[in-house]
ZADO-1210 file (C-alpha; in nm, 4 decimals, padded with zeros to 6 digits):
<atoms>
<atom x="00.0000" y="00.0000" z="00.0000" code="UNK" pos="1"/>
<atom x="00.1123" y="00.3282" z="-00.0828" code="UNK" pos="2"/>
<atom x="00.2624" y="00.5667" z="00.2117" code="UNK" pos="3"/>
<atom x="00.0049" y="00.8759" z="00.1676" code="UNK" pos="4"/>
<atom x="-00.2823" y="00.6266" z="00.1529" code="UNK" pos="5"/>
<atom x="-00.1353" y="00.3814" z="00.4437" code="UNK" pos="6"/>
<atom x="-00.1244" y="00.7763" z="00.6830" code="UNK" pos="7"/>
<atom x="-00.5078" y="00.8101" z="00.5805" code="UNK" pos="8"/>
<atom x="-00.6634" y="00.4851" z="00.6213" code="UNK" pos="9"/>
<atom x="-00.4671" y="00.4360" z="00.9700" code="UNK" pos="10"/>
<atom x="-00.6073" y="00.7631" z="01.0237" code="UNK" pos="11"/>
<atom x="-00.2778" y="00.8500" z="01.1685" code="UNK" pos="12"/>
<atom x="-00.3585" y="01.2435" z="00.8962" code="UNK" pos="13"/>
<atom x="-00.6880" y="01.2802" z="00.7869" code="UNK" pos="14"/>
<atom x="-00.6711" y="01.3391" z="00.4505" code="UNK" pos="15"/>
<atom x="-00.4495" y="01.1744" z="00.1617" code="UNK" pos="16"/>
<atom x="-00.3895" y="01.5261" z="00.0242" code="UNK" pos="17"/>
<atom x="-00.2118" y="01.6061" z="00.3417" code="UNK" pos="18"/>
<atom x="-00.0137" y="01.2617" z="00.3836" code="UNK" pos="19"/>
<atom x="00.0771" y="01.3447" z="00.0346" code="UNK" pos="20"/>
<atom x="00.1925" y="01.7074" z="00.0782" code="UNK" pos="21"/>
<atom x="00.3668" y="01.6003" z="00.4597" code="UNK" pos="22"/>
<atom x="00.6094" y="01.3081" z="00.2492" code="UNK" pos="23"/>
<atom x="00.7038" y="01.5477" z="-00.0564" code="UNK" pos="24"/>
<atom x="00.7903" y="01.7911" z="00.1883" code="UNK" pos="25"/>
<atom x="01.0178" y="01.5323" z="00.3508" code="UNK" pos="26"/>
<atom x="00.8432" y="01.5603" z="00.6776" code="UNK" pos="27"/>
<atom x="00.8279" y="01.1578" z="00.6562" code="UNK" pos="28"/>
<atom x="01.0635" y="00.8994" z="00.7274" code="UNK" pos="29"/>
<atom x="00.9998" y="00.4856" z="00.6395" code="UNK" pos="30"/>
<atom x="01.3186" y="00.3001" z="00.7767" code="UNK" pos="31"/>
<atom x="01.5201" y="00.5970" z="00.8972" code="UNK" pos="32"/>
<atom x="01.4781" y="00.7004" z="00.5092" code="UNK" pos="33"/>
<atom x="01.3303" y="01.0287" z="00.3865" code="UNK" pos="34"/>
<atom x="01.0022" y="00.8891" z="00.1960" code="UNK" pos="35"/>
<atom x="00.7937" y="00.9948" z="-00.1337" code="UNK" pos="36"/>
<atom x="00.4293" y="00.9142" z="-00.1101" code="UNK" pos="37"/>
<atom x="00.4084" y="00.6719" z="-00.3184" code="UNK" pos="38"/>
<atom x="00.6194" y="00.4305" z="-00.1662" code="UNK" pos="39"/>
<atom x="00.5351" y="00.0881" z="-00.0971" code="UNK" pos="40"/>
<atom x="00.4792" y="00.0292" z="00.3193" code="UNK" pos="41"/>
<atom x="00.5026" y="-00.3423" z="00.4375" code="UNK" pos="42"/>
<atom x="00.4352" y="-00.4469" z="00.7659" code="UNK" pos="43"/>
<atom x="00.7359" y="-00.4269" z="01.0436" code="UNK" pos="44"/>
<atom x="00.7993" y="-00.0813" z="00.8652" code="UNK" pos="45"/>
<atom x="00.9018" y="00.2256" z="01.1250" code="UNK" pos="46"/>
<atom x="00.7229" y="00.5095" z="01.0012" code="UNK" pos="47"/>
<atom x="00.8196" y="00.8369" z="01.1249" code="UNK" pos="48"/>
<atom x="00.6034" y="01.1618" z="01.1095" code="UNK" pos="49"/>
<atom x="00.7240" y="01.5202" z="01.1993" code="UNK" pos="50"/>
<atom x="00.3962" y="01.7193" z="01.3024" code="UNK" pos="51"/>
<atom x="00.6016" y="02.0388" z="01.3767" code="UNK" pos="52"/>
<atom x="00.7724" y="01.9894" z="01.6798" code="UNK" pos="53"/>
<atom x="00.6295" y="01.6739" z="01.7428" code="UNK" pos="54"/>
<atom x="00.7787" y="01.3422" z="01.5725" code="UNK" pos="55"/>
<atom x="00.5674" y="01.0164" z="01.6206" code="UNK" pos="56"/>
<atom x="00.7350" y="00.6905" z="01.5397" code="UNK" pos="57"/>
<atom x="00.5236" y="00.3909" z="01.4617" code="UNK" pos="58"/>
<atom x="00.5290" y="00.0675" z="01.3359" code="UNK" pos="59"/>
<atom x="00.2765" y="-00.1252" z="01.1092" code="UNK" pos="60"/>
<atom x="00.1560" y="-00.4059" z="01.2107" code="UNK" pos="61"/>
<atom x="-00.0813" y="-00.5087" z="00.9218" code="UNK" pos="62"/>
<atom x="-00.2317" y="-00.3408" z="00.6031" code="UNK" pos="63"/>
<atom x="-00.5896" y="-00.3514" z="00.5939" code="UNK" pos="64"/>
<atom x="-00.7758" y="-00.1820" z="00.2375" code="UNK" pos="65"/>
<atom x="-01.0904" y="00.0023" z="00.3794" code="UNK" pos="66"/>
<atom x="-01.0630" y="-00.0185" z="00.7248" code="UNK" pos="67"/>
<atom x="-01.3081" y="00.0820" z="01.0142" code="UNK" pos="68"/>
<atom x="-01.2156" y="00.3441" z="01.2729" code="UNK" pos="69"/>
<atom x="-01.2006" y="00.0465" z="01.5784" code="UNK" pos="70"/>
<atom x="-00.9887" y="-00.1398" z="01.2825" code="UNK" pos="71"/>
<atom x="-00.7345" y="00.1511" z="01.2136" code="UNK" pos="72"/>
<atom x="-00.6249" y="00.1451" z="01.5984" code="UNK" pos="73"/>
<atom x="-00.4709" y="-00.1886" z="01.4921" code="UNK" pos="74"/>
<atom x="-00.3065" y="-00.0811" z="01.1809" code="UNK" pos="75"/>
<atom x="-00.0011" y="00.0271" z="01.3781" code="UNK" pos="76"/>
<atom x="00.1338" y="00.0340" z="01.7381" code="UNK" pos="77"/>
<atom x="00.3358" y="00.3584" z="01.8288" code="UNK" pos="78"/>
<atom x="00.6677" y="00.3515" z="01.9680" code="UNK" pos="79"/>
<atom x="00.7282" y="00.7431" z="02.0364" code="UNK" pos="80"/>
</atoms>
């Protein structure tokens, strides 16, 4: 699944548009690696999202199409 979409559907931003915009801005990391939106997240990834001075590190723990909001808890687990 694609990185913008993965942010939306895990609700982690809430819309693609703005996933999109945060990884071309390079305000997204997948691996310790500054990502483009379109790249491919697997689970075990470490995302990492700078929300100004906030940074929120997570990993994915399963990919799920069209999940529902009590599904996209499970998406990831945060580590900081």
């Amino acid at each position: 699944m694609r990185l913008d979409k993965f942010l939306k559907n895990a609700r982690i931003i809430k819309r693609r548009t703005v996933a999109k915009e945060a990884a071309e801005s390079g305000r997204v990391k997948v691996n310790d690696k500054i990502a483009k939106p379109g790249v491919e997240i697997s689970v075990n990834d470490i995302v990492e999202v700078t929300f100004g001075n906030n940074i929120v590190k997570f990993e994915v723990l399963q990919i799920i199409e069209n999940p529902k909001k009590d599904e996209a808890e499970k998406m990831f687990r945060v580590i900081s």
